[in-house]
Each structure stands twice: as structure tokens, then as C-alpha cells.
C-alpha positions in Angstrom: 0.0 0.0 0.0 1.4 3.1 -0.9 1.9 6.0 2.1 3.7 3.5 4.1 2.8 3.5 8.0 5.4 5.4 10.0 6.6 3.2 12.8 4.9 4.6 16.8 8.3 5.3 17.3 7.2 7.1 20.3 5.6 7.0 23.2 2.9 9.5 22.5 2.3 11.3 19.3 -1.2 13.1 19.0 -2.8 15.4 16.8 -5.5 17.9 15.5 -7.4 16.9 12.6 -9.9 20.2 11.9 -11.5 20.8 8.5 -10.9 23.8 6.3 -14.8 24.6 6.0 -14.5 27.7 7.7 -12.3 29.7 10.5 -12.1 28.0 13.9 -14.4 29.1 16.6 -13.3 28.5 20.5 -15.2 25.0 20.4 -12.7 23.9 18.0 -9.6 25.7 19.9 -10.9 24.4 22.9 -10.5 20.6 21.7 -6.9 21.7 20.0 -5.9 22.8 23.4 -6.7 19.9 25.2 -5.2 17.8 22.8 -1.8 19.5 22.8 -1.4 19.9 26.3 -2.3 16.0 26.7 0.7 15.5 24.4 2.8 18.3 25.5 2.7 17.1 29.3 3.4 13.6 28.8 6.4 15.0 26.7 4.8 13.5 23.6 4.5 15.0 19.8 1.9 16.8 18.3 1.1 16.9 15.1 -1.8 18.9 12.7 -3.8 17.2 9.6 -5.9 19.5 7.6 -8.9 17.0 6.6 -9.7 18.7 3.2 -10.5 15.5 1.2 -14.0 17.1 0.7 -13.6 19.6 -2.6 -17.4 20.7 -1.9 -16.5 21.9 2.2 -13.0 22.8 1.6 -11.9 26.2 1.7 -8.3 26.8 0.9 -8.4 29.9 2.6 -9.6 28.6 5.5 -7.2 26.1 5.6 -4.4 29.0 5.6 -6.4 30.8 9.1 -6.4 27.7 10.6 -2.6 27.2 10.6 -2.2 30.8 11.5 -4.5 30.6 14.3 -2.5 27.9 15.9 0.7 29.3 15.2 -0.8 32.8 17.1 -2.0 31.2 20.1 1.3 29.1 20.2 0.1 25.9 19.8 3.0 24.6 17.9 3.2 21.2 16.0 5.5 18.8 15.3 6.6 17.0 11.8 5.1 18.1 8.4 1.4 19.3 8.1 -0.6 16.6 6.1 -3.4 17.3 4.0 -6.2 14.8 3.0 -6.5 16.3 0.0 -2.8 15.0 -1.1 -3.5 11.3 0.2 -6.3 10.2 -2.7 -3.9 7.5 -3.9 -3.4 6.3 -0.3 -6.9 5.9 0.2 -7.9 4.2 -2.9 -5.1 1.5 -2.1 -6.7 1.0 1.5 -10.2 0.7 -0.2 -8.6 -2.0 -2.7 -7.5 -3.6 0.0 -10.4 -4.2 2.0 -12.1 -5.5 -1.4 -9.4 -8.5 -1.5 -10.4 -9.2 2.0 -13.9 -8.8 0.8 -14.7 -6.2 3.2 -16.4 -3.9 1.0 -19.4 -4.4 -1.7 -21.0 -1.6 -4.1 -24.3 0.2 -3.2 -26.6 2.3 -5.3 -29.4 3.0 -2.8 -30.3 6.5 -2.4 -30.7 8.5 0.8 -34.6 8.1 0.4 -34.2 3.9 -0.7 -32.4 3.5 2.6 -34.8 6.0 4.5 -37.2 3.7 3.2 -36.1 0.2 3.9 -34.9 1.1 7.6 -36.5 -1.3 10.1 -33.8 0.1 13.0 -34.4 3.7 15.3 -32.8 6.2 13.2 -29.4 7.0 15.4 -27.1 10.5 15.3 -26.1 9.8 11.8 -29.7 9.1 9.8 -30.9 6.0 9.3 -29.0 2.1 9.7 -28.4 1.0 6.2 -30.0 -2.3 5.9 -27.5 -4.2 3.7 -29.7 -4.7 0.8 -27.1 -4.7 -2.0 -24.8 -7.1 -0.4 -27.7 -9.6 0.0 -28.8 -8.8 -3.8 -27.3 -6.7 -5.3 -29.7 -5.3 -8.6 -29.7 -7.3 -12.1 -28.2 -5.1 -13.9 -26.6 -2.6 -11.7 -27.8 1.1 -12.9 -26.0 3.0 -14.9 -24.8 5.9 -12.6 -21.9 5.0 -9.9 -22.1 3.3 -7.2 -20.8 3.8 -3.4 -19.0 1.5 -1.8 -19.7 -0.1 1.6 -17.7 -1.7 4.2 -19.1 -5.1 4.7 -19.4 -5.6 8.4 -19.0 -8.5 10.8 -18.6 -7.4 14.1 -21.8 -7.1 16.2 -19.8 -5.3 19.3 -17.0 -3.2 19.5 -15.9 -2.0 23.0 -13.4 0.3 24.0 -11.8 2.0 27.3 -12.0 5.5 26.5 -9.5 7.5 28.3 -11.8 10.4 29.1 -15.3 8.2 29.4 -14.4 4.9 30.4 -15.3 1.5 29.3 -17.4 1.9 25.9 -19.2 -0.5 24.3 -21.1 -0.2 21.1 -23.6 -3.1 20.9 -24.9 -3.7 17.0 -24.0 -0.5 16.9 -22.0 -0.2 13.3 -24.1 -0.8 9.4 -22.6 -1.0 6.2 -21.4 2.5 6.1 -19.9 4.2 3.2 -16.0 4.1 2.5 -16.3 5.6 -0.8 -18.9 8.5 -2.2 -20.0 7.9 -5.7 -18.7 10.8 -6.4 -15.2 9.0 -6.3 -14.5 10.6 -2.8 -13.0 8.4 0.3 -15.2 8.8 3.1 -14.1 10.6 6.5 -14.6 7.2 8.2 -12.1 5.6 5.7 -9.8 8.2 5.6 -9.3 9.2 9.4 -9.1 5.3 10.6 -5.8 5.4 7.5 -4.3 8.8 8.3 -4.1 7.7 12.1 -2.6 4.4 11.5 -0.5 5.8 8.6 1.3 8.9 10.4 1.7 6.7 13.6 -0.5 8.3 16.2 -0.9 6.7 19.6 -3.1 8.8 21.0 -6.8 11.2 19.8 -8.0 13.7 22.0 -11.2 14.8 20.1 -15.1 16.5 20.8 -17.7 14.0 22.2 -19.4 14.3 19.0 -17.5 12.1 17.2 -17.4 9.1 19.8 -20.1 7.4 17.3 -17.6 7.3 14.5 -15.0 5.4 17.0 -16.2 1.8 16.3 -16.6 2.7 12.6 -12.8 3.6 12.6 -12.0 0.7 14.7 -13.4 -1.7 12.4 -12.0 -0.5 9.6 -8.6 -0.6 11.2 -9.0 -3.9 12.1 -10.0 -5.6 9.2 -6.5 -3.3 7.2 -4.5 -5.0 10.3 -3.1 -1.3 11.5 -3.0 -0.5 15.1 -5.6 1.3 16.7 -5.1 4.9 18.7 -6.1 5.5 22.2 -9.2 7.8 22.4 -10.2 10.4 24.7 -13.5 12.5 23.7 -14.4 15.6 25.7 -17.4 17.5 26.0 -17.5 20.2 23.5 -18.5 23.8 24.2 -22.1 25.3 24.2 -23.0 28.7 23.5 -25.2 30.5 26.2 -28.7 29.7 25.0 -27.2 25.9 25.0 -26.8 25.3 21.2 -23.5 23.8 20.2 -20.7 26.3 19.0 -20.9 26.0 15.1 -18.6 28.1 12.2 -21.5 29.7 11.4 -21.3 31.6 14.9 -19.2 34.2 13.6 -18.4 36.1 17.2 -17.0 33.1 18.3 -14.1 33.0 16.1 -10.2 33.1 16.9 -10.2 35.5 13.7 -13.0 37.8 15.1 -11.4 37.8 18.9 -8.1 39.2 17.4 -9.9 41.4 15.3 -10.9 42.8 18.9 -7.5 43.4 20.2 -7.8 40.3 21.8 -4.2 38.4 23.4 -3.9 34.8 22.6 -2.8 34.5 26.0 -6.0 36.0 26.7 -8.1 33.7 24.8 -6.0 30.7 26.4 -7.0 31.9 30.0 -10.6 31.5 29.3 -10.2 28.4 27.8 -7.8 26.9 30.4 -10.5 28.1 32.9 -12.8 25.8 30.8 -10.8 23.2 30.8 -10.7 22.9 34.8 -6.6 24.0 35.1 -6.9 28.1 35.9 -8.8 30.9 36.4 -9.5 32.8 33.6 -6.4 34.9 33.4 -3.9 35.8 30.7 -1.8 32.7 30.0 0.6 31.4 27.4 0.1 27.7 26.5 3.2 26.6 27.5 2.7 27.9 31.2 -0.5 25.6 31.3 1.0 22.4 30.2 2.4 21.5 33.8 -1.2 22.0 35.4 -2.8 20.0 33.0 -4.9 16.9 33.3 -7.8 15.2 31.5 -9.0 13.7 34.7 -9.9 17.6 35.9 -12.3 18.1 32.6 -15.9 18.4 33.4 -18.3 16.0 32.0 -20.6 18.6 31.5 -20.7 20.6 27.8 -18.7 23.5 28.5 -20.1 27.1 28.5 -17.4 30.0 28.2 -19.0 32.4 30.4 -17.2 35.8 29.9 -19.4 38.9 28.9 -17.0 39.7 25.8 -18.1 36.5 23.9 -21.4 37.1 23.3 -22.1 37.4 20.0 -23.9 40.7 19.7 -20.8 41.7 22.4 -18.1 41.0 20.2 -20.0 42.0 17.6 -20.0 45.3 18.8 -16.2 45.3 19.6 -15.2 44.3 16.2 -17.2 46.9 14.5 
């Protein structure tokens, strides 16, 4: 397979893994911070992947704030940046693969077919594909292009998730796609690869992707590579509840140092977020000896500061 896996050649390499879809907003920062200081104080690596594989999301632009966000608030990174978007050929040897182990199977249901034919709850992610093309597969196949699935075989996948504990995911994990029809490698296909491939021993990552865990796991497993340790945290909440988003423009690291905002500034709030300060001015080098996943809260995180309302900052950037 071509993009060779780089050997765990240490003890703890992480990472950050946002896409380019638009500037980062303190949810995402948040995550990043945790992340590197998990890595920094157990004197491991830390390295950054842009995940712009999808040409319809991706904003080069974006991609460029990102990586000068990080270096502003002095979240440095180790090794070369990788970018999805570069890695097609890698993918599309990892998606052979799984066919010789006959792991994966075409599909040309649509979004309403499977809608249709669900008998299961619909879960987080839409509705559980029901595996009609690998039991029969249409006589003749239509003409437009099909996806391809990833045959599954495991009923459970459990876990010990750093942050959460013991997690088990019980029937949990369908036939889900690999590969759009479009051409494209999915973000399940491509994150369980990149992991494996640039060596990483340990994720620190939002609660909101602890679903796609046993997808990534099984894929891993049936491509023989060597699984990551996981750690999902809560992810931040604005003040009416609702999940930080891009969309939310006054919650931007772009818009805060459009305000005159410090990064050391920024990292005080978050730190205080994170269960390790108060919210004072500090650089992120001064929090990694005072850091610890264990003092997190469960609870979503809310940034409570009177500056990051929206219509606030808002009012401070115009």
C-alpha cells in the first residue's frame, strides 16, 4: 500500500485533525488545546492534519487561518502538516485492500431507498443502512456509480476510552460508506488510515464524534493497522445551549483578534474551561504543567465571559 505506515516510534504522538470549512471558533480551539497539552505534558508529539478531502467543504483559505491561528496562540506542532486532500492514492489503495479481504461491496441505494427500507431507530447519523445490496445486489446494476460499503462483521465493538471509560457499542456499526459515488474516500475511511499511517498513539477529540470510534475501529482492524487511544471531551455550548458551530461568527479566533484580543488572553478563558486556571492571561506553555484530562468536566462547556457574546463582540469588532 502506498503512504507506508510510520513506525509509533514514540511514546505519544497526537494530533489535531480540523477541516478547512471555515475559521475556527473556540469550540474547535478548545479541543486543540486539550489535545496539545495532553501531548505536551506527557512529553509526547503533536502533530496537525488539515482534513480537506471534501472539494465541496473545503476552503483553501480557511485552511491557511487555521494554521495561522495555531501558530498565534502558540500551539506549535510537530513533523510536516498533512493534507487529505494530497493522500487520494493512499486511500484508494486502503479501499482496494479491504475488497481483496472482501470487506467492502457496491451500493446504489439512495438517501430516500435507505430511509425507506430502515426497520432500526434512526441513530445520530440518519438512518441504519439495511444491507440490501450485499444480500442482492440489482440485475443489472444502474447505470450511474455506485458507493462503496464496508461489509461488516462485528456485532460489538468495546473500548476503554481515556476520558469516558469502558465503551461499548452493541450492534451499533451498518454497512457505512467508504467511498462517495462521487469518487471521494469517506471521513470514516480516511481518518481510521491517516491515524494508523502517520503513527499516532493517542486522539483527544469532541464527544461528538465518539459514534464514528467503532466505525474507525473496524475499519482498522480488518486493514490490520493498530488502533489509537481515544479520549472525547465535551465540546462547548453557547449561552442559550446550542453547540458552538462556524456559522457563529463572534466566536471566532479571527474575530477575537480582530478585537484586540491576546492569545494569552483567549488561552485563559479556555484553560479556565478546561478545569486548570482561572481565567487569566496565560501562554500555552505555562498551562502544560497544570494539565490533566481527569480535571475536565463532564458537563458541555459554556465560556462564560461577557466579551463573547455574539452581539458583544460584535459590537467590539465593529
Amino acid at each position: 500500500m502506498r503512504g507506508a505506515t510510520l513506525a509509533r516510534s514514540v511514546r505519544y504522538r497526537g494530533r489535531f485533525a480540523p477541516s478547512p470549512s471555515g475559521p475556527l471558533h473556540l469550540g474547535n480551539v478548545r479541543t486543540a488545546l486539550a489535545a496539545w497539552l495532553d501531548a505536551r505534558s506527557q512529553g509526547g508529539e503533536f502533530w496537525l492534519r488539515i482534513e480537506d478531502l471534501d472539494p465541496d467543504r473545503s476552503q483553501p483559505e480557511a485552511a491557511e487561518q487555521i494554521i495561522e491561528d495555531l501558530t498565534w496562540l502558540g500551539l506549535s506542532w510537530d513533523g510536516p502538516i498533512w493534507y487529505q486532500s494530497q493522500r487520494r492514492d493512499v486511500y484508494a489503495d486502503a479501499i482496494e485492500a479491504l475488497h481483496r479481504c472482501n470487506a467492502a461491496y457496491p451500493c446504489w441505494c439512495s438517501r430516500s431507498d435507505i430511509a425507506r427500507a430502515a426497520s432500526a431507530p434512526h441513530g445520530p447519523s440518519g438512518p441504519r443502512y439495511s444491507g440490501s445490496c450485499r444480500r442482492s445486489p440489482p440485475s443489472p446494476p444502474p447505470e450511474r456509480a455506485p458507493a462503496l460499503r464496508f461489509c461488516n462483521t462485528t456485532k460489538a465493538i468495546a473500548f476503554v476510552d481515556r476520558f469516558v471509560g469502558p465503551t461499548n457499542f452493541d450492534d451499533a456499526v451498518d454497512d457505512f460508506v467508504i467511498r462517495r459515488a462521487d469518487g471521494t474516500a469517506s471521513y470514516q475511511l480516511a481518518v481510521a488510515v491517516d491515524d494508523c499511517h502517520s503513527g499516532i498513539t493517542h486522539v483527544v477529540r469532541g464527544d461528538d464524534l465518539l459514534e464514528s470510534t467503532p466505525r474507525q475501529l473496524a475499519i482498522m482492524k480488518r486493514l490490520g493497522l493498530d488502533p489509537p487511544s481515544y479520549a472525547h471531551v465535551p465540546l462547548v455550548v453557547a449561552a442559550n445551549g446550542e453547540r458552538l458551530a462556524k456559522r457563529s461568527g463572534g466566536s471566532t479566533v479571527a474575530s477575537l483578534r480582530s478585537a484586540g484580543w491576546s492569545p494569552q488572553r483567549v488561552l485563559g478563558i479556555l484553560a479556565a474551561s478546561l478545569g486548570i486556571a482561572e481565567a487569566t492571561p496565560s501562554a500555552a506553555i505555562d498551562l502544560i504543567p497544570r494539565f490533566s484530562l481527569d480535571q475536565i468536566s463532564k458537563s458541555a462547556a459554556r465560556l462564560a465571559h461577557p466579551d463573547l457574546e455574539t452581539p458583544r463582540l460584535a459590537s467590539l469588532v465593529g
